[in-house]
N, C-alpha and C positions, 0 to 999 in steps of 0.2 A: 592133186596137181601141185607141183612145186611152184609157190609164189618168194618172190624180195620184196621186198620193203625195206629203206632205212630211214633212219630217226636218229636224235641227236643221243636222247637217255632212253635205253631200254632199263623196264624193272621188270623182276620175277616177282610176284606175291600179291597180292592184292589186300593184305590184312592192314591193320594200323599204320606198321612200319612204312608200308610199300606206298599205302595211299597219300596219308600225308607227305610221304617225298614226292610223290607224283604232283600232285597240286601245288608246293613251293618251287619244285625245279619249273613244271612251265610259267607259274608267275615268275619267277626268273630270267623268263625269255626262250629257253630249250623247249626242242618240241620232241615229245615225252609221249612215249608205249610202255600202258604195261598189262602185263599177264596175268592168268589165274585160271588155274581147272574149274573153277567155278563149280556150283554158279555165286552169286557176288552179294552179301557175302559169304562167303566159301563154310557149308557148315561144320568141318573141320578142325576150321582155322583156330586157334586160342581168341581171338578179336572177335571169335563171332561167340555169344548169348545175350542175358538180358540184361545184367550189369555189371560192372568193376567196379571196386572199390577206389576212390579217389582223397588221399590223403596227403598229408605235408609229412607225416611223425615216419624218421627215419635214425632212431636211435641219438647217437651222437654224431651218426653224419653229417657232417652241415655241407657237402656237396650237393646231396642228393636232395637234402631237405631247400634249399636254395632250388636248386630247381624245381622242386614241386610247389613252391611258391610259385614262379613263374608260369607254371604250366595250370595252378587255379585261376588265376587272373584270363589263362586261354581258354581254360571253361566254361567262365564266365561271360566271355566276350562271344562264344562261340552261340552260346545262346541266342544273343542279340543278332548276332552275326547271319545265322542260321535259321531265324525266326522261328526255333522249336526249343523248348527246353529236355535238353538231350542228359543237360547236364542236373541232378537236385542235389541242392546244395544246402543239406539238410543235419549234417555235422557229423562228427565220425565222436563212438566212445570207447576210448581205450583200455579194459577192464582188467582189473587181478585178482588172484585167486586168495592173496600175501599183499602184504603191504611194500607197495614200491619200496624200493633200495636200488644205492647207486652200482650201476653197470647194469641193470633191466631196461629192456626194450622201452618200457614205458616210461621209469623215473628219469631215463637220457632223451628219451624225447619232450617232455612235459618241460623240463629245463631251460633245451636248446628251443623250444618253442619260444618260453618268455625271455629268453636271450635277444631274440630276435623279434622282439617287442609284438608278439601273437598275446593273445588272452586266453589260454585253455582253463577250464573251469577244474577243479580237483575234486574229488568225487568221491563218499565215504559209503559203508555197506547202507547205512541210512538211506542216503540219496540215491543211490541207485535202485533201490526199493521203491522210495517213494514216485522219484521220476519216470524211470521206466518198471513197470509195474510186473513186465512179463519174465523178470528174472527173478528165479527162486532165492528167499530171502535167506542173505549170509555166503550164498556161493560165491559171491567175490565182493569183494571186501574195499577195495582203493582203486585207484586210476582217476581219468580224466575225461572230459566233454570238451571236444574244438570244435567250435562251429563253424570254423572254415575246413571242407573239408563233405564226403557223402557219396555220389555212387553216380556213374555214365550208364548208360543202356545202351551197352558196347555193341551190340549188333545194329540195332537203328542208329548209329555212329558212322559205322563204318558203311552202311546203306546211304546215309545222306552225302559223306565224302564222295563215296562213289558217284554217286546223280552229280555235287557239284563239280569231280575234277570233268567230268563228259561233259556238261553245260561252260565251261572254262577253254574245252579247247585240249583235255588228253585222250589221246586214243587208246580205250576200251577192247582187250584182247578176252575177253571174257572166254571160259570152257578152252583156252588157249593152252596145252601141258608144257613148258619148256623141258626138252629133255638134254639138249645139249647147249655147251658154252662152247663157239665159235670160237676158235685161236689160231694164230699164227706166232711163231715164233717169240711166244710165251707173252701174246698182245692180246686181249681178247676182245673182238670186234664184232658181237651177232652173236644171236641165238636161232637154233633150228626147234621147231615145235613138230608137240608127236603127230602134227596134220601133215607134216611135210615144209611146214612154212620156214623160210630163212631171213631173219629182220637182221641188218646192222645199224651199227650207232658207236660212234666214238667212247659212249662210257657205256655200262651193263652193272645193274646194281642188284644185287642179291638180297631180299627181302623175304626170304621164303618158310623164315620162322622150321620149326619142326623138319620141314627138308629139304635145308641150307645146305646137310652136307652128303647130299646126294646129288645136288648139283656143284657144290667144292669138297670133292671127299677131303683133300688134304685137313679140314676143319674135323674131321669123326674122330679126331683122339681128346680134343677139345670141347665142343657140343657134346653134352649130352642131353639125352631129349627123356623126361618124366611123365607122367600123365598123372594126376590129383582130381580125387573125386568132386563133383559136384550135385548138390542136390535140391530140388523144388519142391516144396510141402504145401498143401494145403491147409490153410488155419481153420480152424473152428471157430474163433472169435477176431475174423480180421481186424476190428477195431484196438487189439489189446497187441498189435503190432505194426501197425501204423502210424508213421513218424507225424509228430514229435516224441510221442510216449513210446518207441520203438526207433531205436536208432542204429545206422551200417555203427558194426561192431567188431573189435576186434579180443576176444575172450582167451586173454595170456596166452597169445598165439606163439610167441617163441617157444612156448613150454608147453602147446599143445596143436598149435595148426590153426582154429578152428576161426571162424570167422565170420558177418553174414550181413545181411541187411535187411529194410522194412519190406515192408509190402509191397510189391510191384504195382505199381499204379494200371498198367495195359493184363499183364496176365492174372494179378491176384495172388501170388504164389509167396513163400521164401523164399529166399537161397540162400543157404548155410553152405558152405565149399571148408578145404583144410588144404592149407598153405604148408604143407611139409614137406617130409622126403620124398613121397610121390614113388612110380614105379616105374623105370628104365622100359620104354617100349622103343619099337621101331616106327616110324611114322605111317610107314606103309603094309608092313606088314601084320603087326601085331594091335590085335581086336583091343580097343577101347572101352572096356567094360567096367562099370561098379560091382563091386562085388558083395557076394552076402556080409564077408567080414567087414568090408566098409562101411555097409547099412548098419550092422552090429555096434560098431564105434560110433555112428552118428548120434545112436538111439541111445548108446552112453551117456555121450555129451547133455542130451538133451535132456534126459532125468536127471543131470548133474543141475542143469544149468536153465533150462529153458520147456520146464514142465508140461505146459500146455500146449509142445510140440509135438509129445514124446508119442502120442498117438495117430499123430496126424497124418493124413495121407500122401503117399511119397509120388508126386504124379509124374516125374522127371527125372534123369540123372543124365549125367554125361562125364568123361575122363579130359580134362582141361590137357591140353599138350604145353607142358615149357622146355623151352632151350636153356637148358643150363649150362655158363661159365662156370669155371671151377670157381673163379673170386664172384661172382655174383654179380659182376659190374657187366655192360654193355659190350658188344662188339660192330665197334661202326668206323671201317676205316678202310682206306683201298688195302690192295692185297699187296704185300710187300714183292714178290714175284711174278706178278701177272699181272701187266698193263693194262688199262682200260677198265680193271674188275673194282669194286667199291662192294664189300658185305656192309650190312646191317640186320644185327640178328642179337640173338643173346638176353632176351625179357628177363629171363630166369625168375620168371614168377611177377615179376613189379612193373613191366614194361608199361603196360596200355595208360595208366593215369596221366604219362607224359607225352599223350598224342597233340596238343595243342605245340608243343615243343619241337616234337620228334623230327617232324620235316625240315626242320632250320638247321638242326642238328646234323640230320643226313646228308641234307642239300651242301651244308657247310663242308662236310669230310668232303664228297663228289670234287668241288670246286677247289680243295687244299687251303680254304681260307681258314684264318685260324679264328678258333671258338674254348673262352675258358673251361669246358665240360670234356670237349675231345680227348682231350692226352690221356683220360682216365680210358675211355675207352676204344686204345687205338688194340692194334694187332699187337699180341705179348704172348712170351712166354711163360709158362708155369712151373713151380717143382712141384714134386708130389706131396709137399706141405700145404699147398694154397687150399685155403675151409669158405666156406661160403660167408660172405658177409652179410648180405641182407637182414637187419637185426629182427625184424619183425619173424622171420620164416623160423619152424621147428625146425631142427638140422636130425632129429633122432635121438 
């Protein structure tokens, strides 16, 4: 049966993006639907596992690294806020293989850190031997310890957003599919859902991660959507990866992907993931699978690097979905041709650590109020020069 509804802010997506704008715009005053095939949160989704990596070290970026400052401090807060610790804040180490040199991911962060009056620790093949004990001795050789800085447990994250924007006062369209964007004379006012249901609302915000541009094709020359392995091991000696003496890590990820964290406190596991080139899928169509050669490269790394993994049992995988910008940077701004539409989309791999932020952000573009972060990620065009900047990510 055909139902209306309207509302002030309709959102598609229910992931990070979507929720924290959901919970800023109705503290704002708007009264705020939104959507998600569900169920919530959406197993899918990139926002949904067990954790993300949450760090400041963004090269010599100091935009980004600026607002990751900001967005630890909402980690922090979110804690207290939240009366769960969603967030451990347990220190990130940034490892090499070579001795930092300048223009390396790591020696321009370690820099711009103490520029910015941070204290990252610097870190020799000795000390990383000694302090963390589960890295094979001599495989990387320099880098650094920040203690600010460590890993969210992104699915109970975006679980408790969810509970608190319902107890707040937004309306919950859970297992809701949006298939169409409502328009009129290039205005867009509603969404039709694949139940039939018809919602309007003065703005419609695009959140929908991996199929953004399925519901804004004009975005598909733009987005591109990747999938990057992910993996859960079981240790044999939990104790010998359990933070302190095991810390989220980042093992000269420009120049090889790989990345991971301690021990999960709830399931027990690793997770070691590769922040790389990834592989071109369709959100919808095309199966999300790890594959043998991905197990094969994992198994690499870990007789490289992380010995008393390399047998360990592999109880999980999953294909992480990112939107990728050609520049790397974010895409959060209304739509230059279509009234009423506002996208936010565009992770490209780094999104989730900036959810304490993210909803100020989106809420800010909705409203056209200006915010010093936006202009970076308004609506642009590319040449076919534009290379990914993220310095941390392998590029190939």
């Amino acid at each position: 049966m055909l139902t209306t509804k309207t509302h002030d802010i309709l959102i598609i997506g229910a992931g990070i993006f979507g929720i924290t704008t959901a919970l800023e715009m109705n503290r704002r005053g708007y009264q705020v639907a939104i959507f998600d095939p569900g169920p919530l949160p959406h197993p899918l989704a990139a926002s949904t596992d067990i954790s993300k990596m949450i760090r400041m070290e963004y090269g010599s970026d100091e935009a980004y690294t600026a607002l990751a400052e900001q967005a630890h401090k909402g980690w922090l807060q979110w804690n207290e806020d939240l009366g769960d610790e969603l967030f451990h804040d347990v220190g990130v180490a940034m490892l090499t293989r070579a001795p930092m040199a300048p223009g390396d991911f790591e020696y321009e962060s370690y820099h711009l850190l103490l520029k910015r009056g941070h204290t990252p620790e610097r870190i020799s093949a000795q000390t990383i031997s000694q302090r963390f004990p589960a890295w094979k001795p001599g495989a990387y050789v320099d880098g650094f310890f920040h203690a600010q800085g460590g890993y969210a447990e992104s699915g109970r994250v975006v679980a408790t957003l969810v509970r608190r924007a319902e107890a707040e006062g937004v309306t919950l369209y859970p297992e809701h599919k949006v298939e169409t964007l409502l328009e009129e004379d290039h205005h867009v006012r509603g969404v039709r859902t694949s139940a039939g249901g018809i919602f309007h609302a003065e703005q419609v915000v695009v959140t929908s991660g991996a199929w953004t541009a399925l519901l804004v094709p004009e975005l598909a020359p733009v987005l591109k959507v990747t999938g990057h392995p992910i993996f859960h091991l079981k240790p044999a000696d939990p104790a010998l990866f359990t933070a302190p003496d095991f810390a989220v890590f980042a093992a000269d990820s420009s120049r090889t992907g790989w990345y991971g964290f301690p021990l999960h406190p709830r399931e027990q596991v690793i997770k070691i993931a590769n922040h790389g080139v990834g592989q071109v899928l369709h959100p919808e169509r095309d199966k999300r699978v790890v594959t043998e050669r991905d197990v094969e490269k994992l198994r690499a790394f870990l007789a490289e690097a992380l010995p008393e993994l390399y047998d360990a049992p592999l109880v999980a995988t999953r294909r992480c979905l990112y939107v990728d910008t050609p520049d790397g940077d974010f895409w959060i701004d209304h739509h230059p041709q279509r009234a009423g539409l506002t996208v936010a989309t565009g992770d490209s791999g780094h999104g989730f650590k900036f959810a304490p932020v993210l909803g100020g952000l989106i809420a800010d573009a909705i409203e056209g109020k200006p915010n010093p972060w936006l202009p970076r990620f308004r609506w642009r065009d590319f040449s076919a020069q534009h290379v990914q900047k993220e310095a941390s990510r392998y590029q190939g």
